[in-house]
C-alpha positions, -999 to +999 in steps of 0.1 A: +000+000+000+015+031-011+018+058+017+006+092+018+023+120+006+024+138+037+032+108+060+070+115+062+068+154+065+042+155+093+066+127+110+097+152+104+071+180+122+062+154+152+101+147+157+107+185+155+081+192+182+097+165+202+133+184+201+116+213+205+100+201+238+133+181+252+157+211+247+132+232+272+130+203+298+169+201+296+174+237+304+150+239+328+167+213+344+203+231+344+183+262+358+169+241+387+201+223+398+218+259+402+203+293+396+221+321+388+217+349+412+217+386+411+248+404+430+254+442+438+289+459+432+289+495+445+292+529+426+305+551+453+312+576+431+280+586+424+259+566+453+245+538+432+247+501+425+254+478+400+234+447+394+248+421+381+243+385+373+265+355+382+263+316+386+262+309+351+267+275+343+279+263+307+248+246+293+257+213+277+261+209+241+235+185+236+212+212+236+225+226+204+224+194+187+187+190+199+176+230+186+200+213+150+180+181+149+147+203+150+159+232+124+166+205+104+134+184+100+115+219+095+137+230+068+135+192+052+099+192+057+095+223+037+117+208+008+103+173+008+066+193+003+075+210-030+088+174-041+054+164-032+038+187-047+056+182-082+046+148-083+008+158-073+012+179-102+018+144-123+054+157-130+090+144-121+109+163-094+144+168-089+173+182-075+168+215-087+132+219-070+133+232-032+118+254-012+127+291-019+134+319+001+139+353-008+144+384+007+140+405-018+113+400-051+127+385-082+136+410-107+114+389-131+087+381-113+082+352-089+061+327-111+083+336-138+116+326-120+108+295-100+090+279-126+118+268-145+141+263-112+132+253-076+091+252-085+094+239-116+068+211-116+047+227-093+011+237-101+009+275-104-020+280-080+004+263-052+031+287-069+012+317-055+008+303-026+043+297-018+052+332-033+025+343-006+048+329+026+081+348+011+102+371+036+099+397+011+065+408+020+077+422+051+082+459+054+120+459+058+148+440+061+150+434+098+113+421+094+123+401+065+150+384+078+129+377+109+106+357+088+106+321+106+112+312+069+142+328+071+151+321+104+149+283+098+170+288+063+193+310+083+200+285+110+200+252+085+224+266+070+250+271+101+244+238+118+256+220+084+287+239+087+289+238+121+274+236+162+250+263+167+260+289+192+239+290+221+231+317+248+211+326+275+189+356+274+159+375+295+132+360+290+115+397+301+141+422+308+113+447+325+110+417+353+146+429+361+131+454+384+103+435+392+124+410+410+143+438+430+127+446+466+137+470+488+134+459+524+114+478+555+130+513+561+146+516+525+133+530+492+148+525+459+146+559+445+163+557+409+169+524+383+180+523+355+183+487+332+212+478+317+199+446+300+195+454+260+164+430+252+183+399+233+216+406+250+233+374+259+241+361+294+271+357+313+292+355+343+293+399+352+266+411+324+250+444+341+215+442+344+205+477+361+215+507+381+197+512+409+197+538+439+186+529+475+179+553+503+197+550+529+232+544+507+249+512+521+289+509+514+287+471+512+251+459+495+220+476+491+192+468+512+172+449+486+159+417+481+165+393+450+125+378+443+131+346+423+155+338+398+157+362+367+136+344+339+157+328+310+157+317+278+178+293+256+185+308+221+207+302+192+227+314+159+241+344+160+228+380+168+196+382+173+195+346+191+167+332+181+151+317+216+134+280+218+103+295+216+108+307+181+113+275+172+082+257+189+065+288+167+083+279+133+072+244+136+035+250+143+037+275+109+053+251+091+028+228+098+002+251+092+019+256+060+015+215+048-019+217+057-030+245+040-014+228+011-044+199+015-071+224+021-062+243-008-062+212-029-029+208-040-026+175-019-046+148-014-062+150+025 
């Protein structure tokens, strides 16, 4: 019995999810087994303190090979559904057909371009539709480039070459001041945040300046609430955080079955 069409894509999307959802549970782990903590170093200069964080530990590299493994089988599932789509068209697919991405519109049209290269084969209607998902559409390039389309080309491409990079980021950098307290009798009058939104983590990255009333030479009379909220991310600047990627896969499945309501493939 032959099987359908969609049968290994959707099982690339499942196994995506699946890498998806282990890297989180990993790092949550590492976060539970030691926290990093929030630490004062004092500006007597000018009567305020530095926050800082410390404690990092070195996340294990098995979570880059698990955020690789998923990038992967989204990318692939992408490419396997134009070869699908080809032979829905009753046509022969090959090499040259894949999924495109552009960031910027072809010079000669999109249906005029792919349909002698990486959609050739493919039914115009479902031409259209891919020409509809392009990064292109957005309204510049940082937009465009943020495109999960091209954030998934973008980060296939590195782990081919080589390990992604992995960082830890804020997952809220205005809970930076939520989690600072000042205890009975002081008052913080003045803060400040450090933390630029996507900035990576480490051992003595500033996350504030803050002044308490009454000054103290030593630490501040403040209380750290919780643990600073992180997030894994990857690639290079801007990370893209494991929640991007739990997005990209639910879009790229939304993407295959559109393709069957739409009627290009069978249901």
């Amino acid at each position: 019995m032959a099987r359908h069409p969609l049968e290994g894509i959707r099982a690339k999307l499942d196994r995506a999810r699946e890498d998806v959802a282990a890297l989180d549970r990993e790092f949550q782990s590492l976060l539970d087994e030691e926290p990093s903590l929030i630490w004062f170093k004092p500006d007597r200069e000018l009567g305020w303190h530095i926050a800082y964080i410390t404690g990092m530990r070195a996340a294990p590299p098995e979570l880059s090979m698990l955020a690789g493994e998923a990038v992967f089988h989204m990318r692939s599932a992408l490419e396997h559904l134009v070869w699908a789509l080809v032979k829905a068209n009753k046509k022969k697919p090959g090499e040259h057909n894949s999924f495109p991405v552009a960031l910027r519109p072809y010079k000669l049209g999109f249906w005029e371009t792919t349909k002698t290269s990486s959609l050739k084969g493919v039914r115009k209607s479902a031409v259209a539709f891919i020409e509809q998902l392009q990064p292109y559409h957005g309204r510049d390039m940082r937009q465009r480039r943020s495109h999960f389309i091209c954030v998934l080309n973008h980060l296939a491409r590195i782990d081919r070459h080589r390990t992604l990079n992995q960082h830890r980021v804020a997952a809220n950098p205005r809970a930076i001041r939520e989690s600072l307290v000042a205890r009975p009798g002081a008052e913080i009058t003045g803060f400040r945040t450090l933390y630029r939104s996507g900035q990576r983590l480490v051992d003595g990255t500033k996350l504030a300046r803050l002044r308490v009333v009454p000054y103290s030479r030593l630490h501040p009379k403040v209380d750290v609430k919780g643990a600073l909220p992180m997030l894994i991310a990857f690639g290079p600047r801007p990370a893209v955080p494991s929640a991007k990627l739990a997005e990209a896969e639910e879009l790229v499945r939304w993407i295959v079955d559109e393709t069957v309501r739409r009627g290009f493939l069978p249901a």
